[in-house]
TORDREN-272207 format. One line per 10 residues: number of its first residue (from 0); for each residue x, y, z of C-alpha. Coordinates in steps of 0.02 Angstrom, whole numbers. Each point is the difference from the previous one (the first is absolute). Layout:
! TORDREN-272207
NUM	X Y Z  ...
END
This chain:
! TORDREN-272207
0	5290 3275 4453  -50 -11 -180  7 -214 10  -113 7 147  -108 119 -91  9 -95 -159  -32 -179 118  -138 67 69  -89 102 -127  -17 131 99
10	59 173 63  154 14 111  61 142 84  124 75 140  7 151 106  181 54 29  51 127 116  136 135 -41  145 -115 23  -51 -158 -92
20	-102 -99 139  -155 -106 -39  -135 102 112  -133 -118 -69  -39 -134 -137  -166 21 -88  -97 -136 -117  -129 41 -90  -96 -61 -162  18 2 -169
30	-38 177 -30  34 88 149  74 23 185  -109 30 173  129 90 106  21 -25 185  -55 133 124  168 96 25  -65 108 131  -31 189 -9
40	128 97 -75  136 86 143  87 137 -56  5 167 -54  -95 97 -157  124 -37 -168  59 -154 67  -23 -157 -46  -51 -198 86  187 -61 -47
50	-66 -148 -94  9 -49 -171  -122 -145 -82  93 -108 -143  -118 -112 -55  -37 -126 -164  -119 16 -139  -25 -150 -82  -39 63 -173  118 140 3
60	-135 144 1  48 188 57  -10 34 178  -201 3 31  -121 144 79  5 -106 154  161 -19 14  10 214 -31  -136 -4 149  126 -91 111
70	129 120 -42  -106 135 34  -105 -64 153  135 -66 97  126 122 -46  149 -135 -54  149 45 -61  -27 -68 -161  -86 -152 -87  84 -103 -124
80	-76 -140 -104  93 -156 -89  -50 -107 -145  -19 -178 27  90 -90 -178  -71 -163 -21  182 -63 31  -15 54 188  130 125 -16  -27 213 25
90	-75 99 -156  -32 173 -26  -7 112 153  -85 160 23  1 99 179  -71 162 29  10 136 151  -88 148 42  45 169 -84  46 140 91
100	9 111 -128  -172 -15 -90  -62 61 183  74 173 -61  -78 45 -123  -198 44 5  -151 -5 -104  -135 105 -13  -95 -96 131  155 2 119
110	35 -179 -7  178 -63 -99  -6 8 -178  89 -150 -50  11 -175 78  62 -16 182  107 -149 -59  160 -48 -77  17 -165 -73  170 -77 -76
120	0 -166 -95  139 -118 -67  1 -152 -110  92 -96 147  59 24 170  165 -11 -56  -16 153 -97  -105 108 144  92 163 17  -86 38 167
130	89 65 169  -133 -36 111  86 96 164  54 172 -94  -175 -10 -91  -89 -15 173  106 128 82  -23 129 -143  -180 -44 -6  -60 21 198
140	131 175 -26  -83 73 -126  -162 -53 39  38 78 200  57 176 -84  -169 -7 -125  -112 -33 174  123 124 87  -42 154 -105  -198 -15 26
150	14 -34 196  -71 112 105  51 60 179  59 -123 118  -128 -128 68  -119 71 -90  -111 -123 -81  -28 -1 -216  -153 -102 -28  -60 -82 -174
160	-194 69 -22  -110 -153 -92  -169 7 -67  -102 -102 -42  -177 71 26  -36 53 -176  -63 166 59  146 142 -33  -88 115 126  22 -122 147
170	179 -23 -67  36 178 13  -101 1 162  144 -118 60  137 99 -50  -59 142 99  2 -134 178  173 -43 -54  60 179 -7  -109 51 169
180	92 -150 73  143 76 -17  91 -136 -120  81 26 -161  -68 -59 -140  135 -89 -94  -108 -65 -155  -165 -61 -73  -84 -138 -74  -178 -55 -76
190	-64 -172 -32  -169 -32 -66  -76 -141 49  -185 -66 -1  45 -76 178  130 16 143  128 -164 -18  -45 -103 153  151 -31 66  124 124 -49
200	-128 141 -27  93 37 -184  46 -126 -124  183 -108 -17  49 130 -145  -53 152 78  103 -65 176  163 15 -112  -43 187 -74  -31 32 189
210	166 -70 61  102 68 -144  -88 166 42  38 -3 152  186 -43 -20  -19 153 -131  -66 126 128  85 -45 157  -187 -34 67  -16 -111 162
220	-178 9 17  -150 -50 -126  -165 129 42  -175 -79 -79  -151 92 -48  -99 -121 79  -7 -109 168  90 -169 7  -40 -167 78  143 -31 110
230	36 -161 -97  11 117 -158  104 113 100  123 -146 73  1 -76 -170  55 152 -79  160 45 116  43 -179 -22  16 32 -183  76 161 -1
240	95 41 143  -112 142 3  -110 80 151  -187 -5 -50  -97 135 52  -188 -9 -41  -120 153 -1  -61 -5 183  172 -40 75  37 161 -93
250	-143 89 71  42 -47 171  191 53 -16  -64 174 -40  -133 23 133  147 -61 134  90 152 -76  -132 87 35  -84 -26 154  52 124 136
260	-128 -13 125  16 -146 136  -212 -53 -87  83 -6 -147  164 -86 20  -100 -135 81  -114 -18 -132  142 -23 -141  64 -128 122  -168 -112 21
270	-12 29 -192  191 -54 -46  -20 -180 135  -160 -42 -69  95 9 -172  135 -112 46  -84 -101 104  -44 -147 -123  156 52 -107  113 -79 162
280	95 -148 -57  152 -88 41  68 66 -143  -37 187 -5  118 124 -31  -117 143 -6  -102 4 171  138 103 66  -15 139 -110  -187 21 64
290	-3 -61 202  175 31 31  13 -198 5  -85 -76 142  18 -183 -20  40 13 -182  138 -120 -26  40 -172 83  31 -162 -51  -154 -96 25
300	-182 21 31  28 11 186  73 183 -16  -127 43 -139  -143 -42 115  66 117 132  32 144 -106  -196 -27 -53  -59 -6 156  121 162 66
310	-77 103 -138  -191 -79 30  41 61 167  46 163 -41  -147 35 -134  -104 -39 145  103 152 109  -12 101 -134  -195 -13 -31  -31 41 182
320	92 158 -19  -70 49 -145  -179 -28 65  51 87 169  45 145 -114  -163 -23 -92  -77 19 155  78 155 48  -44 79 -181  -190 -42 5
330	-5 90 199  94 145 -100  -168 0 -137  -125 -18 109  74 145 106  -23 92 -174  -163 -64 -24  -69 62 178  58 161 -68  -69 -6 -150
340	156 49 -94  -27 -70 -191  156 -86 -72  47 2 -169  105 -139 -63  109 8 -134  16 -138 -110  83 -36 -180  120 -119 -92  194 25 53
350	95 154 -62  -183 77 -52  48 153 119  -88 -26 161  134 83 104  41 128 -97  -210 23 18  22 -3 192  139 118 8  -93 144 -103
360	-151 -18 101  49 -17 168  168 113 -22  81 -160 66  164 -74 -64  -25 -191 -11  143 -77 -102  -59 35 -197  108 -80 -167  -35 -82 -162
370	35 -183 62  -129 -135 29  -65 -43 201  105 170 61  -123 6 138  -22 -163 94  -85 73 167  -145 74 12  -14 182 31  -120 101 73
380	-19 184 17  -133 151 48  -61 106 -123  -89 163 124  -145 112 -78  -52 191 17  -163 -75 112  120 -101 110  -47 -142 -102  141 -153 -12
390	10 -137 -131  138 -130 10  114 -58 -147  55 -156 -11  127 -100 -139  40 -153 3  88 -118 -111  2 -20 -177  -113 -134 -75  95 -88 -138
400	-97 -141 -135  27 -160 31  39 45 205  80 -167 72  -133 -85 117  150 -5 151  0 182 -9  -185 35 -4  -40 -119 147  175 96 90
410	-86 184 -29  -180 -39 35  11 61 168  88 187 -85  -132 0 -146  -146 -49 121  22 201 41  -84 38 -169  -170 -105 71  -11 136 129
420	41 172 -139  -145 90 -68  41 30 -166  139 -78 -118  113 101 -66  50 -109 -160  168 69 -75  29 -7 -194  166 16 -101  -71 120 -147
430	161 -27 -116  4 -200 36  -44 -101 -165  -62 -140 108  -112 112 95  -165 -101 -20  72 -157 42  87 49 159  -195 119 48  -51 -202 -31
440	130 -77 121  -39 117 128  -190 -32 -5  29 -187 4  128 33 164  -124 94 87  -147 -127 -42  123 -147 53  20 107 170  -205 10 3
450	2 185 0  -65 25 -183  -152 94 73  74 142 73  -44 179 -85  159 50 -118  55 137 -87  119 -45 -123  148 148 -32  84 20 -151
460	180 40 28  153 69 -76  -113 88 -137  160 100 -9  68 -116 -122  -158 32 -118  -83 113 -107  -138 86 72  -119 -93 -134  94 -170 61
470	-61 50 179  -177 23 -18  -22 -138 -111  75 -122 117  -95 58 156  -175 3 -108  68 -179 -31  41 -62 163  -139 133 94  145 79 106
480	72 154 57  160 53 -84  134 81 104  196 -2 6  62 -19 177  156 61 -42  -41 153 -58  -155 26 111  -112 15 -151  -187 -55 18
490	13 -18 206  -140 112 34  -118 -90 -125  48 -180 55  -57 68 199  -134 87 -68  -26 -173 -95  32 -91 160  -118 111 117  -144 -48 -119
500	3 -175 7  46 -2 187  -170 109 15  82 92 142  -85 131 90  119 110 34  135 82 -130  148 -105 -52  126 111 -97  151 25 132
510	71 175 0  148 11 -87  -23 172 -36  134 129 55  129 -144 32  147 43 -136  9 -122 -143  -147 -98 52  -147 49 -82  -107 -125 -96
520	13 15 -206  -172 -25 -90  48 -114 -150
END
């Protein structure tokens, strides 16, 4: 191998499998080798391709960042490089392997402290101390009992969480979808970059921190912080062996957890096809996890064409139920309008405490916790006066920044209900940090939705979690009521509050008086 290298001038290399046989002979220049495609990696988490690259150098320099990359990237066994001597005949060799045990041992940031690989030289092959099949059999061992001890329960999933929108509130944002959704988050990493990569979405190096990361953590899945182009997205599982999940795919996974009405299971549907739809290729692996696979795999563009036209058929059965249902729900208001019921409609960014809102006005018990998108169905209740006056409450789901455009166009026909309410209810988080810019997302939403010019009354929630000073201060700042829904403070002022700018006639405080534990607290 070294003579043809030497004849040549140029790179030569070989990919053996675990018992000696030529896979594949690569050629490359003077400086470097361009690897075949070798196919996704098969296998399971610790394990390796079962392929080892022995290649030349011609000037007898250390094994290279590219050829750490391959390593890395592809998951070999090991890589081992050769010096070329101007006589023809095999220098210096220097191979190196991934190390298990630098995965054990964290840094403050979480991520290994030392190099991830071991490398062994020699002055000759002759005098390479190296068993190759007890070194790969410790190795995939160890590295198996290192991924063992941070595994989580059986089938659940361990995802990878990347960002690489410079903003560490949207990162943290993402973390909290990841945990709503239910998967464990098995580690973290940050790039900042003045641009996504076009291709890959992060950068050859970073690909190689992911993979070894991944390896690390026992992760299967990669979550971004921001959406992907499903070249980006393909590109990237090619790479890594890992599942890419982008921001709206991970939006949509916890809605479908969500949704328990038939409205809104349909709607995550219409959202999740018109996702995949123009991520459907012949080579996806991932339409599965999102349309249960209809026409997803195949082996030419025959079978790809049908499943685009089976789920172009079904969009177009799911849009007529979801404006048949439309239908029904605009009868439903102007029934309310005839009777000149008002409607308030609560609205407010995800996990702001709309429920919670509902439930201590309306003595209801609508599904309440601290998790983003808990409620997913609109919900409607009657609020009855001393004077025999009604008012309807209505909440509806979370408004998030940045809402995918799949998912507002799938929910118009739920959030077209806050065209026909007579006064917004807009729901704050008091104790948030990133209150202003979520009041900002949610103003944006509701112009997007051409609603911006209904009358609302913004309420300042949770002031619970404040000082009393905090409190006033924020509502003179944001012009709102302050209350805390779960401990019923401020409800009488927010519907005395509410009555005002409805200008109703007639009284509006319900009568909660003489019903145990349910009187209104003045805050």
């Amino acid at each position: 191998m070294t003579e043809i290298s030497l004849r040549l001038g140029r790179q030569v290399g070989v990919l053996l499998t675990r018992e000696g046989v030529v896979s594949s002979v690569v050629v490359g220049d003077a400086h470097q080798l361009m690897l075949p495609d070798i196919g996704r990696l098969r296998g399971g988490t610790g394990r390796f391709r079962g392929l080892r690259l022995v290649h030349t150098h011609l000037k007898g320099e250390p094994l290279t960042a590219d050829d750490l990359n391959d390593l890395a990237l592809l998951r070999l066994d090991l890589v081992a490089a050769i010096e070329v001597m101007a006589s023809g005949l095999p220098g210096r060799v220097e191979l190196a392997h991934v190390d298990p045990a630098a995965f054990t041992a964290d840094g403050e940031d979480g991520h290994a402290t030392s190099s991830p690989f071991l490398r062994l030289r020699a002055p000759d092959l002759h005098r390479l101390d190296f068993d190759f099949e007890a070194t790969i059999t410790a190795l995939e061992e160890e590295l198996a009992r290192v991924v063992g001890s941070r595994a989580g329960a059986p089938g659940s999933e361990r995802a990878l969480v990347l960002g690489l929108v410079p903003d560490d509130e949207h990162f943290e944002e993402t973390l909290e979808l990841v945990h709503s959704a239910g998967v464990t988050v098995a580690g973290t990493l940050r790039q900042k970059r003045a641009e996504v990569h076009p291709k890959t979405v992060v950068g050859r190096g970073k690909l190689q921190e992911v993979v070894l990361e991944s390896m690390r953590r026992g992760a299967t899945v990669a979550i971004f912080d921001l959406d992907l182009k499903p070249a980006q997205a393909r590109a990237f599982e090619d790479a890594t062996g890992l599942k890419a999940i982008d921001r709206t795919q991970l939006i949509l996974d916890v809605f479908a957890q969500r949704a328990r009405s038939r409205d809104g299971k349909l709607q995550v549907e219409l959202a999740q096809l018109r996702y995949s739809l123009p991520r459907l290729t012949e080579k996806d692996a991932g339409l599965s996890r999102l349309t249960g696979g209809i026409g997803g795999r195949g082996p030419g563009e025959t079978v790809m064409e049908i499943g685009r036209r089976r789920i172009r058929d079904r969009i177009r059965a799911l849009e007529a139920q979801v404006e048949s249902l439309s239908r029904q729900r605009d009868l439903r208001r102007k029934r309310r309008r005839r009777e000149g019921i008002p409607v308030l409609s609560i609205v407010g960014y995800t996990n702001a405490g709309k429920s919670t809102l509902l439930n201590s006005l309306t003595k209801s018990e609508v599904e309440a916790a601290d998790q983003l998108f808990m409620t997913l169905d609109p919900t409607s209740r009657r609020l009855r006066f001393p004077r025999e006056g009604e008012v309807i409450v209505t909440d509806t789901v979370g408004f998030i920044a940045d809402l995918p455009e799949d998912l507002v166009t799938a929910f118009r026909a739920t959030l077209e209900e806050l065209a026909d309410a007579d006064l917004l209810l807009h729901v704050i988080d008091a104790a948030d940090p990133r209150l202003a810019t979520k009041v900002e997302a949610v103003e944006k939403l509701l112009a997007d939705l051409e609603i911006e010019g209904k009358p609302v009354l913004r309420v300042l929630n949770k002031i619970d979690r404040l000082t009393p000073e905090e409190a006033r201060s924020l509502a003179r700042r944001f012009d709102a009521v302050p209350v805390s829904a779960l401990s019923r403070r401020g409800l009488a002022e927010l519907l005395a509050t509410a009555e005002e700018r409805l200008g109703a006639a007639r009284a509006f405080l319900p009568s909660w008086e003489g019903e145990a534990g349910a009187e209104v607290e003045s805050s």
